[in-house]
N, C-alpha and C positions, 0 to 999 in steps of 0.2 A: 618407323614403319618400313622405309627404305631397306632398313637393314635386316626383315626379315625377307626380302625377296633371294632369288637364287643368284649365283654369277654375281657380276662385279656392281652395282648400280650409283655408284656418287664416282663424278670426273672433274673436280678440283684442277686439276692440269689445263681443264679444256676454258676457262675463264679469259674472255681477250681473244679465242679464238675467233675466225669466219665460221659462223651459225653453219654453213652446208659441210663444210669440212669437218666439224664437230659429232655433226649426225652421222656424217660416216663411219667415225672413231667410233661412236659408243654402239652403231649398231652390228659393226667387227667385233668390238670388243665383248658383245654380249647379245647373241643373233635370238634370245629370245624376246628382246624389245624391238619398239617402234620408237624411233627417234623422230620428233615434232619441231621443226623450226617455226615460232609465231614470234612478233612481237608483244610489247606489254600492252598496245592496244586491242588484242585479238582479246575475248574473255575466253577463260576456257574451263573448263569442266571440273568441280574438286573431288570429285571422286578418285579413289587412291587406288592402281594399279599398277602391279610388279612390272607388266608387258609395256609400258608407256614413258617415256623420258622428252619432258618439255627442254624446248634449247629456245632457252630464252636470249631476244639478241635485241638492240637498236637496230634504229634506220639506215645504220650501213654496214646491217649485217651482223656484227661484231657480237660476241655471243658474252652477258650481261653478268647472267648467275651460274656457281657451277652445275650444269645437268646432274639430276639424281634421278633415279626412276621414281615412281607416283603418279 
């Protein structure tokens, strides 16, 4: 589904990164999202939108899975 949104939306590179730094990158890299830093304990919404990139990260930050928009 990711892959039918516009602009660039999977950041593989950003895996390992700091969660706030991550959000910055993807939402330079692509100013029609909102980059969301939560952890695995926030629950968060399954509905699927192109405008939306979860940054998933542990408790110190540390961003988990690669961001993909959804």
């Amino acid at each position: 589904m990711a892959d039918d949104c516009p602009g660039k939306n999977f950041w593989p590179e950003l895996l390992g990164a700091n969660g706030d730094a991550a959000a910055a990158v993807v939402e330079r890299e692509n100013p029609d999202v909102v980059a969301i830093v939560s952890t695995n304990e926030f629950p968060a919404t399954k509905d699927f939108r192109c405008d939306r990139v979860w940054i998933w990260v542990d408790a110190n930050g540390v961003v988990l899975r690669a961001p993909r928009a959804g």
